[in-house]
C-alpha positions as CSV (number, residue, x, y, z in Angstrom):
1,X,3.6,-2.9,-2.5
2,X,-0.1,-3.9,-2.6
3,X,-2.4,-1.7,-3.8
4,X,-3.6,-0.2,-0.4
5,X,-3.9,2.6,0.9
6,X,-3.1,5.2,-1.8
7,X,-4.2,8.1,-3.4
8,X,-4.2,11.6,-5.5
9,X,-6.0,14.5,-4.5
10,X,-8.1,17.3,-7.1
11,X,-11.8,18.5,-7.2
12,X,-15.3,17.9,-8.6
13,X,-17.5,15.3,-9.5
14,X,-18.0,14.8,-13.5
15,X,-21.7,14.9,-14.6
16,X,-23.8,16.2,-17.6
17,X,-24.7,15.7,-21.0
18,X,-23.7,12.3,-23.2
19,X,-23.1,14.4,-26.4
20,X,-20.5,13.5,-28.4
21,X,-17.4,16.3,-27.9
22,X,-19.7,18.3,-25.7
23,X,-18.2,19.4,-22.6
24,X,-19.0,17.9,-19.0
25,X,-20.0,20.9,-16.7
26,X,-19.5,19.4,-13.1
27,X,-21.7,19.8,-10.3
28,X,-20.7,22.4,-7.7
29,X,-18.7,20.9,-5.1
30,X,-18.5,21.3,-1.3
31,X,-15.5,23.1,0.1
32,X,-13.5,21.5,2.4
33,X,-10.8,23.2,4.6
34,X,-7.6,21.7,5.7
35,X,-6.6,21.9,9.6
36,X,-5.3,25.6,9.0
37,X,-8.6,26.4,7.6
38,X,-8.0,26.8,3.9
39,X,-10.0,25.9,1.2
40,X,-9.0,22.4,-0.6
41,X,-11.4,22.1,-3.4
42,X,-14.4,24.3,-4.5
43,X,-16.1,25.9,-7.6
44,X,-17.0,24.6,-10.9
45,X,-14.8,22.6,-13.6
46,X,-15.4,21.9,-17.1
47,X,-13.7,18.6,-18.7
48,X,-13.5,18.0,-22.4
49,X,-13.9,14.4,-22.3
50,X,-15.3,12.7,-25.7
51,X,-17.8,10.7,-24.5
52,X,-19.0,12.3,-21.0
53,X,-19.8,9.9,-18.2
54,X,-20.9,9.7,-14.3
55,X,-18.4,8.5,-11.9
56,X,-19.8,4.8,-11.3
57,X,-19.3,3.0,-7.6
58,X,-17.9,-0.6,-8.8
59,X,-19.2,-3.6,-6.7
60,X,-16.3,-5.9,-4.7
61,X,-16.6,-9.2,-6.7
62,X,-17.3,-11.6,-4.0
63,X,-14.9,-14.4,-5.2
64,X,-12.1,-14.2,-8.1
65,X,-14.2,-14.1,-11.3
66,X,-17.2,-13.9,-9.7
67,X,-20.0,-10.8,-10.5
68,X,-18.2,-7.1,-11.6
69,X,-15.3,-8.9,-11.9
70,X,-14.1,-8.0,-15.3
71,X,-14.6,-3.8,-14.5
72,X,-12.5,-4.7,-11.0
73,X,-9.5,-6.6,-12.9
74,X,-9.7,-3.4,-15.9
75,X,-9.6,-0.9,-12.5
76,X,-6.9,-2.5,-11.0
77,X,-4.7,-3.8,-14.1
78,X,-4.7,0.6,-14.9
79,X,-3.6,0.9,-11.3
80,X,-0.5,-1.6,-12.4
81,X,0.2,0.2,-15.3
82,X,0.5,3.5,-13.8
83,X,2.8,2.1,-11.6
84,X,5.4,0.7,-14.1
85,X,5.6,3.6,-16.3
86,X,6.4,5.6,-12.9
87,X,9.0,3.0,-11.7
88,X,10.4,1.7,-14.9
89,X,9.5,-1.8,-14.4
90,X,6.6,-4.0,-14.8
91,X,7.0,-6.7,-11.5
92,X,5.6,-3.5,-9.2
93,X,2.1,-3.6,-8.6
94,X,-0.4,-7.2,-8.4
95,X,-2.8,-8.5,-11.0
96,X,-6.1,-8.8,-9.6
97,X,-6.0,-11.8,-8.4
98,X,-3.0,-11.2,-5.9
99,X,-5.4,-8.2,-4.6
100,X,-8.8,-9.2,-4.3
101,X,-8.6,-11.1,-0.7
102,X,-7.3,-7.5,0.4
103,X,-10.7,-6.4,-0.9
104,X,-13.0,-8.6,0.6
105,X,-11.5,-8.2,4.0
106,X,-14.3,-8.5,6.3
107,X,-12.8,-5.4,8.3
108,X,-12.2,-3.8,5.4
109,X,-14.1,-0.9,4.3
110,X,-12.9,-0.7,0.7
111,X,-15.3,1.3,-2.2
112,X,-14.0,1.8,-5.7
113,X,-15.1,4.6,-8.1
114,X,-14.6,4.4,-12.3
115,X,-15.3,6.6,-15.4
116,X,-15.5,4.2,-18.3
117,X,-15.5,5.3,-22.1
118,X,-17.3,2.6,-23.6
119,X,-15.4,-0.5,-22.6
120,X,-12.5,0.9,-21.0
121,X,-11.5,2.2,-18.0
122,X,-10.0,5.3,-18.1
123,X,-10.0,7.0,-14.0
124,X,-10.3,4.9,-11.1
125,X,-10.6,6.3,-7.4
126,X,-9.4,4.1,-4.2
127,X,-11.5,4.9,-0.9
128,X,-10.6,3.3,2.2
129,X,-12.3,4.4,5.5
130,X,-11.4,3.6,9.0
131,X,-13.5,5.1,11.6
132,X,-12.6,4.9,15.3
133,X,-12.0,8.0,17.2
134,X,-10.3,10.1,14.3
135,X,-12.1,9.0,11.5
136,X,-9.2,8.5,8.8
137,X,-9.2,7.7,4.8
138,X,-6.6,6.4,2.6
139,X,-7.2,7.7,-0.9
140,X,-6.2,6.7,-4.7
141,X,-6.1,7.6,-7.6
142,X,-5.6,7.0,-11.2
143,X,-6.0,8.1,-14.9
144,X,-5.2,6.4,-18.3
145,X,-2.5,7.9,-19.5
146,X,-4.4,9.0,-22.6
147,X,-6.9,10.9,-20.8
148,X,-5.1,13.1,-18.6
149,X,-5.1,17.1,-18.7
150,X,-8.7,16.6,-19.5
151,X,-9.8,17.1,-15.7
152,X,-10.7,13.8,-14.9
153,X,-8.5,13.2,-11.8
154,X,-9.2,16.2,-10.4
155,X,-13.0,15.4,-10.7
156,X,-12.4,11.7,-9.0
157,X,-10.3,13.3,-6.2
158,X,-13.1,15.4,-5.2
159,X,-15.4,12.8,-5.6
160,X,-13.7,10.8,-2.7
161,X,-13.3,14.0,-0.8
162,X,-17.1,14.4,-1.0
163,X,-17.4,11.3,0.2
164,X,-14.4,11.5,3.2
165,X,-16.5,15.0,4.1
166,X,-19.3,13.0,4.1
167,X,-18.3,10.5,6.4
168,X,-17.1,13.2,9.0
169,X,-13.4,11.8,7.8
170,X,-11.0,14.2,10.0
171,X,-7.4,12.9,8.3
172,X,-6.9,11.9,4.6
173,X,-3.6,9.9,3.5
174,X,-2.6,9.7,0.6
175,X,0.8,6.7,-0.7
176,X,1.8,8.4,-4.3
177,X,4.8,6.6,-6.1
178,X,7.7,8.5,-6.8
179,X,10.2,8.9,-9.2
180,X,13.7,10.2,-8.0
181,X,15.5,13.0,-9.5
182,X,17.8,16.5,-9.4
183,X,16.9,19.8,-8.6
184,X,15.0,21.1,-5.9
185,X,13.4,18.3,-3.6
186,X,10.6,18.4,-0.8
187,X,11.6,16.9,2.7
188,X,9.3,15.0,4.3
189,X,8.3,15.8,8.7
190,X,10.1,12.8,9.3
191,X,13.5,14.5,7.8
192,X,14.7,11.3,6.0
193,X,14.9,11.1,2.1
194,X,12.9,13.6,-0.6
195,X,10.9,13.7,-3.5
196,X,11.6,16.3,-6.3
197,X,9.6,19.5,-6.0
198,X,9.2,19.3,-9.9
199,X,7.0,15.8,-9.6
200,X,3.8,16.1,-11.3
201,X,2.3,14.0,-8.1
202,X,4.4,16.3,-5.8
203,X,3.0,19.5,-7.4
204,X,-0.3,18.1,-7.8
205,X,-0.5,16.9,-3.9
206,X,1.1,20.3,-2.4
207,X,-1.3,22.5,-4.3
208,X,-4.0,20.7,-3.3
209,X,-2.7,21.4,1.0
210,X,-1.1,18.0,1.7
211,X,1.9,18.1,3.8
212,X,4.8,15.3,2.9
213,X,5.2,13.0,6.3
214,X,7.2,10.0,4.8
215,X,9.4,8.9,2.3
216,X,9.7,4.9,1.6
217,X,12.2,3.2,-0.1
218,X,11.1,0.4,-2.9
219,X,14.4,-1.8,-3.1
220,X,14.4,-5.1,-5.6
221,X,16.4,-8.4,-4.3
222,X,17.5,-10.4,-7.5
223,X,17.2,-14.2,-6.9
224,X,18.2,-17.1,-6.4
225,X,20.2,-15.2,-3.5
226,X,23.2,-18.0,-1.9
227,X,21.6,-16.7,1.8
228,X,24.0,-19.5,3.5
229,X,26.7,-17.5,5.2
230,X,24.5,-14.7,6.1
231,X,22.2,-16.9,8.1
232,X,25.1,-18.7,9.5
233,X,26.3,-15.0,10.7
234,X,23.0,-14.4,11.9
235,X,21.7,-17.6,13.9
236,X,25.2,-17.0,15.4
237,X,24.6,-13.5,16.5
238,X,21.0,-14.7,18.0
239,X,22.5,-17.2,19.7
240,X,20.9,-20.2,22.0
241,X,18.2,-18.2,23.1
242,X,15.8,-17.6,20.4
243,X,14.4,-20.3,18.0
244,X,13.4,-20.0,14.5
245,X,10.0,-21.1,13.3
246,X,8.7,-21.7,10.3
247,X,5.0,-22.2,8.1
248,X,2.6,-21.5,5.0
249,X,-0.5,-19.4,5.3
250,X,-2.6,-19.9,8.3
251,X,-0.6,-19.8,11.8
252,X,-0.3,-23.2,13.3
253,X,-2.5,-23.0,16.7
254,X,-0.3,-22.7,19.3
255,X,1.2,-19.7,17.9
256,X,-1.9,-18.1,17.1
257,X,-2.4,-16.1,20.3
258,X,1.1,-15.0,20.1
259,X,0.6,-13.7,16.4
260,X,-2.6,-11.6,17.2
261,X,-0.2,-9.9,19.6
262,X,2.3,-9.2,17.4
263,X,0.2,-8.1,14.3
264,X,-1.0,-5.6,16.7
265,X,2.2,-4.1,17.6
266,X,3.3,-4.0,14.0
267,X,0.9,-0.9,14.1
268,X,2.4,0.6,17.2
269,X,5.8,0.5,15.9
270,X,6.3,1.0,12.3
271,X,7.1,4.3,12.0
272,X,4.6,6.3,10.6
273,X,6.5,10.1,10.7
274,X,3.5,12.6,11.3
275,X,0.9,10.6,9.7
276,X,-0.7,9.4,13.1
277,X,-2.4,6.7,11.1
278,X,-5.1,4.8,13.5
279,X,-4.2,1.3,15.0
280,X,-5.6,-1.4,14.1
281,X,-7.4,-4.2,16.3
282,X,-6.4,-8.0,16.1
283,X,-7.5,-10.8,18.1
284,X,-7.3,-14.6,17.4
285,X,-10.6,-14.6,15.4
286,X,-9.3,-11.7,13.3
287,X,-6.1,-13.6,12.4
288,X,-8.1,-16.6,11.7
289,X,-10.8,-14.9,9.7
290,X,-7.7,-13.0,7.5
291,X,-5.7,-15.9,6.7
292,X,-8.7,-17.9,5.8
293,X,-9.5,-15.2,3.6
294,X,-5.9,-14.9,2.4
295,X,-5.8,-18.3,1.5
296,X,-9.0,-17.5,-1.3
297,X,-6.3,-15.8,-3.5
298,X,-3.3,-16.7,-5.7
299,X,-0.6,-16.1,-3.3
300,X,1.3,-17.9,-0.3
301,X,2.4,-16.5,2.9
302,X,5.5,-17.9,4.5
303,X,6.2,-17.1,7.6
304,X,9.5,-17.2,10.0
305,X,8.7,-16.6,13.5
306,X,11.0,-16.5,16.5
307,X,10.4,-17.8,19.7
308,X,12.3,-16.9,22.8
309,X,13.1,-19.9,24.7
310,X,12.9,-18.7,28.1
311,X,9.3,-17.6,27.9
312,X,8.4,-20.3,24.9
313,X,6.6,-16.7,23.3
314,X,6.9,-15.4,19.9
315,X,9.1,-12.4,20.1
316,X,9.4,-11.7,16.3
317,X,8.3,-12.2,12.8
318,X,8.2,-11.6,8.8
319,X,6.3,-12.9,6.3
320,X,6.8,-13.5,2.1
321,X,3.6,-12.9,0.0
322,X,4.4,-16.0,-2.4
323,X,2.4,-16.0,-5.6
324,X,1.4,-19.2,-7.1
325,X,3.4,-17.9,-10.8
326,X,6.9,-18.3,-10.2
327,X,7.4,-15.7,-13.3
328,X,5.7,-13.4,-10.6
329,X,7.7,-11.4,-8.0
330,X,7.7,-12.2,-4.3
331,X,6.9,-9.2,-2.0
332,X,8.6,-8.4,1.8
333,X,5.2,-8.0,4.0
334,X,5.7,-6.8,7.8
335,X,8.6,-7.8,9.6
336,X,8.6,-6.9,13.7
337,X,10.3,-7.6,16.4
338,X,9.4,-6.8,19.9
339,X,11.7,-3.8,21.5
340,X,12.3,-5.8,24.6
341,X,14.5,-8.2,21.9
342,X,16.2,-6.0,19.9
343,X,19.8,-5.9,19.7
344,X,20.4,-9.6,18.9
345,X,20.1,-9.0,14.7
346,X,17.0,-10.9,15.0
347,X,15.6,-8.4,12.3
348,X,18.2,-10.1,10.2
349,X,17.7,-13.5,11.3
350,X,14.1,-13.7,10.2
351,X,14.6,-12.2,7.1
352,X,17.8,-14.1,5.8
353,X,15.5,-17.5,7.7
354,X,12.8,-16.4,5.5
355,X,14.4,-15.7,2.4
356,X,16.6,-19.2,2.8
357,X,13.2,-20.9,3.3
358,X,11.2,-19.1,0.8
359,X,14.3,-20.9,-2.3
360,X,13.9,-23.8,-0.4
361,X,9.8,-24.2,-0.8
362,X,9.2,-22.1,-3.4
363,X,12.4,-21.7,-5.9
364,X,12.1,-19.9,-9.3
365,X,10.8,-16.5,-8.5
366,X,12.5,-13.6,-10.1
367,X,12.8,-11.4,-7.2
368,X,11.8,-9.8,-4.0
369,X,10.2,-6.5,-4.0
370,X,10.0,-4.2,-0.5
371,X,8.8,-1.1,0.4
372,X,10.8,0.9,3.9
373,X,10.4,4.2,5.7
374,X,13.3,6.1,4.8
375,X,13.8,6.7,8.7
376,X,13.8,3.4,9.8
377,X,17.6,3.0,8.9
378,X,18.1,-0.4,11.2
379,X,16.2,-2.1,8.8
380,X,17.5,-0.3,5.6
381,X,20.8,-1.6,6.8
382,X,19.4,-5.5,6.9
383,X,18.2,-4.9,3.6
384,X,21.1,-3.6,2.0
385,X,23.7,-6.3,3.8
386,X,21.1,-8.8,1.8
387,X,21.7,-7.3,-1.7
388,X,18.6,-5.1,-2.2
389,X,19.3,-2.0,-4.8
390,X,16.3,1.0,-4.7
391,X,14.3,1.8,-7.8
392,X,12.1,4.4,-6.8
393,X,10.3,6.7,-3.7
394,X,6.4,6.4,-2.1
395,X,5.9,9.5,-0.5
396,X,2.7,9.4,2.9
397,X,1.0,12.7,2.5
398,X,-1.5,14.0,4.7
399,X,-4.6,16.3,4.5
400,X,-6.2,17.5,7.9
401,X,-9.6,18.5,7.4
402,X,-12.7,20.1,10.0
């Protein structure tokens, strides 16, 4: 999974003196109150840190190695880290390179926080806004492994809640990776899959008034995958009626219109539990401007799209984020098809199309990695007729604040 949006609540913002050993007293913070009108975060916090420092706002580099690079790839490469140690394997998150373009969206309205001893990198904090009619933010965030317990997550959490209250933000979200394990276990709104109560995360996000909306699955697919007689099976179960198309990166122009479309009902029906996230607009000259965009960074798309015949419209698609290093995994994007054409295993169709196309291009990669809701078992199913095994949870929390 990219590293959007995602986060980690706490409170505080760290501040104070630069003496060596000395304590950081933080500035008071606001209160903020959930929908039920408690208080989230509030009062003072001292943090031990060695060498104290303020919370610094990083700049977006505006190319791959261009200015603030180096602090962006240090922010990011801790973002990966965290990751494996919580999943157990290293192929999870992308190297900087992969998830810059994300960054420098044009509708993006990315900001990235950091407290640096000396060199290094030891919190970062993820803040992604959208505004619209229910202004929303998505919220990350991580610490070094050798600096936590010392307050310093906390202090960035509240730093982006500052900011959210700031920004008159009425919904936070927050995508925390899970581990799975026994014992007593939180269920999500959406009443598919759990996450164990005992989770530092888990405690850590329920303490500070988020409610648990969503479970997803992250499922591997080992390759090279022989994807022969399941897209023999399921061409057959599509049938005469639908057509199979196939490209790299930027959408051919006739199908353009027809993408825009569909990219825009991929937000009105993934299923998003209780989390109510806002939908987002795409026209023609937003899919242009994207893939142009996309195209800056070190990965490929490829694309499988299905036309129906009768109407000569796109009906359905999914897309492979390729990177250009074959020793680096291959990750399952969006896949959609329109409700007026399900029933026909086209789900399955583009996928296995996809995945047959993708050894075809691009052999050598190691594997596919995907993240699912929980709830949406159709496509669960596809996946695990293809061969993918689970390694770990996400949980989507939210935070409604006045």
């Amino acid at each position: 999974m990219p590293d959007t949006r995602h986060a980690a609540p706490g409170g505080g913002v760290v501040s104070g003196s630069k003496g060596r050993g000395r304590p950081c007293l933080q500035n008071p913070v606001s209160v903020l109150r959930d929908a039920r009108g408690r208080g989230v975060i509030a009062g003072w916090l001292t943090v031990p840190v060695i060498d104290c420092a303020l919370i610094l706002e990083l700049p977006t580099p505006s190319a791959i190695g261009g200015g603030g690079w180096v602090d962006f790839a240090r922010g990011l490469q801790l973002h990966a880290e965290n990751q494996a140690l919580i999943y157990g394997r290293q192929d999870v998150g992308l190297t900087p390179e992969e998830s810059w373009p994300r960054y420098a969206e044009p509708h993006a309205s990315i900001r990235i926080f950091a407290v640096r001893n000396q060199d290094k990198i030891v919190a970062r904090g993820y803040y992604d806004l959208e505004r619209g009619a229910e202004p929303t933010a998505w919220l990350y965030v991580d610490v070094d492994p050798a600096w936590r317990h010392r307050g310093l997550g906390s202090a960035m959490a509240g730093r982006l809640h500052d900011i959210a209250d700031a920004d008159g933000v009425r919904k936070v979200i927050v995508y925390a990776p899970s581990t799975t394990g026994p014992g007593a276990q939180v269920t999500p709104t959406s009443g598919s899959g759990s996450l164990p109560a005992g989770n530092s995360e888990v405690r850590f996000l329920l303490g500070a008034g988020y409610q648990l909306e969503q479970v997803r699955r992250a499922s591997a697919l080992a390759l090279p995958k022989d994807a022969s007689s399941l897209l023999a099976e399921a061409s057959l179960a599509g049938g005469d009626n639908y057509r199979v198309h196939f490209w790299m990166n930027r959408t051919p122009d006739p199908w353009r219109s027809d993408m825009a479309i569909l990219r825009q009902q991929m937000g009105r029906s993934a299923p998003t539990a209780g989390l109510d996230e806002p939908e987002e607009v795409w026209t023609v000259q937003r899919l242009i401007e994207s893939e142009v965009r996309l195209s800056d960074g070190t990965r490929d798309f490829l694309t499988a799209a299905v036309e129906d015949r009768a109407t000569r419209q796109l009906v359905g698609f999914t897309t492979l984020a390729v990177p250009t290093d074959k020793d680096r995994p291959v990750n399952q994007e969006d896949t959609l098809v329109l409700s007026g054409h399900r029933g026909h295993r086209l789900g399955k169709l583009l996928k296995v199309a996809n995945l047959d196309h993708l050894q075809r291009e691009r052999p050598g990669h190691p594997v596919v990695i995907t993240f699912n809701a929980e709830e949406n078992h159709h496509m669960l199913a596809v996946n695990d007729s293809l061969g993918f095994t689970s390694f770990g949870h996400e949980g989507a929390w939210r935070l409604g604040l006045t």
